[in-house]
C-alpha positions as CSV (number, residue, x, y, z in Angstrom):
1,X,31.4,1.5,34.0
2,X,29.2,4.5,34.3
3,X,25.2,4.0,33.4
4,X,24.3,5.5,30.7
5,X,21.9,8.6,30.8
6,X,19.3,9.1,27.9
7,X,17.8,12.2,29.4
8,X,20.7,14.2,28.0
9,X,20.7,13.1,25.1
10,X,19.5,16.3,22.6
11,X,16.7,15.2,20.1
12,X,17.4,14.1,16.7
13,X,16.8,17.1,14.6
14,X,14.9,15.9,10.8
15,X,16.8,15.6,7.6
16,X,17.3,18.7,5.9
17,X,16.3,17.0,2.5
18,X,13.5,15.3,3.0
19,X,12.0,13.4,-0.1
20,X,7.8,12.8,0.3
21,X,6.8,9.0,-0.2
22,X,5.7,8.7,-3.6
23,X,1.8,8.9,-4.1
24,X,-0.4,6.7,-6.6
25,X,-3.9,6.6,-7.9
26,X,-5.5,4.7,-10.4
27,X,-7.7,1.5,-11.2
28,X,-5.9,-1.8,-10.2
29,X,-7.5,-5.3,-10.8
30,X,-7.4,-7.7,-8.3
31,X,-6.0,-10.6,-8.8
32,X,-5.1,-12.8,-5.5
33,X,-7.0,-12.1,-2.0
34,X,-5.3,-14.5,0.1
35,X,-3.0,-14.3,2.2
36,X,-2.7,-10.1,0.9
37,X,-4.6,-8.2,-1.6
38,X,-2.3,-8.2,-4.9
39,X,-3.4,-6.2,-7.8
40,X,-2.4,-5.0,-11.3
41,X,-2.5,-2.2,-13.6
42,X,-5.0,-3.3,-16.0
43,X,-3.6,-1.7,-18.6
44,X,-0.1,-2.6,-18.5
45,X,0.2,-6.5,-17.6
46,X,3.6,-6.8,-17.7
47,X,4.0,-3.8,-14.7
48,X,5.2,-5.5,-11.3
49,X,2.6,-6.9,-9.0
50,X,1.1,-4.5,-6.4
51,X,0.3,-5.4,-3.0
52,X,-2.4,-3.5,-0.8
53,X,-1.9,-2.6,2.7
54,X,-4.6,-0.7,4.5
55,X,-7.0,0.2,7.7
56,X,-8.2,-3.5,9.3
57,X,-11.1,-1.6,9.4
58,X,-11.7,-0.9,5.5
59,X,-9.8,-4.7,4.5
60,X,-12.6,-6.4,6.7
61,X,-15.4,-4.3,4.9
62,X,-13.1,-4.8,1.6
63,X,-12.5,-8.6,1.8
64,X,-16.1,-9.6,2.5
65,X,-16.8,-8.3,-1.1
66,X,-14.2,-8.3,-3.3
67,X,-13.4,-10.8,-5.8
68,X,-10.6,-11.7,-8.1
69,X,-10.6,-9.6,-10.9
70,X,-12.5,-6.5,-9.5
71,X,-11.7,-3.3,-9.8
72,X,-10.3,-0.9,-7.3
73,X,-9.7,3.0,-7.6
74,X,-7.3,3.4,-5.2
75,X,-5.3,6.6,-3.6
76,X,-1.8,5.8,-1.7
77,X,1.6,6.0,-1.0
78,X,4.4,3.6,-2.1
79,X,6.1,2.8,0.6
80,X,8.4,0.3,-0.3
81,X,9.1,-1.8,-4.0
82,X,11.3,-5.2,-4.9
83,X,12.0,-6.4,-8.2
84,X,8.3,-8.2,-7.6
85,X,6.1,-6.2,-6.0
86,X,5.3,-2.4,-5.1
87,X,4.2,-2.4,-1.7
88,X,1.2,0.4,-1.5
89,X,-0.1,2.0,1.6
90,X,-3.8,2.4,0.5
91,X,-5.5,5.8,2.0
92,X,-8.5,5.2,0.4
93,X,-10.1,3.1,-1.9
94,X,-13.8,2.3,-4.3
95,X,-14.8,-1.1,-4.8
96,X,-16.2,-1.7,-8.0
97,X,-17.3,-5.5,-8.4
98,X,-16.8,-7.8,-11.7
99,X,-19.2,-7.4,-14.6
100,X,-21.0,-10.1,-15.2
């Protein structure tokens, strides 16, 4: 059996159609912090769940403040959904904290 020899192996060229991830903005409330940060559209509670991936970074500085039912303005990508959740790559993000 001969090795085998990636070196000649041409490059993959990219699709010819290639379809962008869907992008999403808006003001979700959180609503569970632990063990990931799942959220809600407040205006449409029966909408699926959403769960918030982003930067270790900004989820440290996030996490330290954030509280269940605060809002969060966030700008992203959906990057994968389930009959449960949308899973949302978070670019960036505002805090704004419960009202009293």
């Amino acid at each position: 059996m001969l090795p085998l020899n990636y070196n000649n192996i041409p490059p993959i060229p990219p699709p010819i159609d290639c379809f962008p991830a869907p992008q999403i903005f808006g003001w979700l409330e959180i609503h569970s912090i632990s063990p990931q940060i799942i959220a809600h559209d407040p205006s449409q509670h029966s909408s699926q769940d959403m769960v918030l991936f982003m930067d270790k970074t900004n989820l440290n500085c996030l996490t330290q403040q954030i509280q269940i039912t605060s809002q969060i303005w966030i700008s992203g990508l959906i990057v994968r959904s389930d009959p449960k959740f949308i899973y949302i790559s978070v670019d960036s993000f505002t805090y704004n904290p419960p009202s009293p």
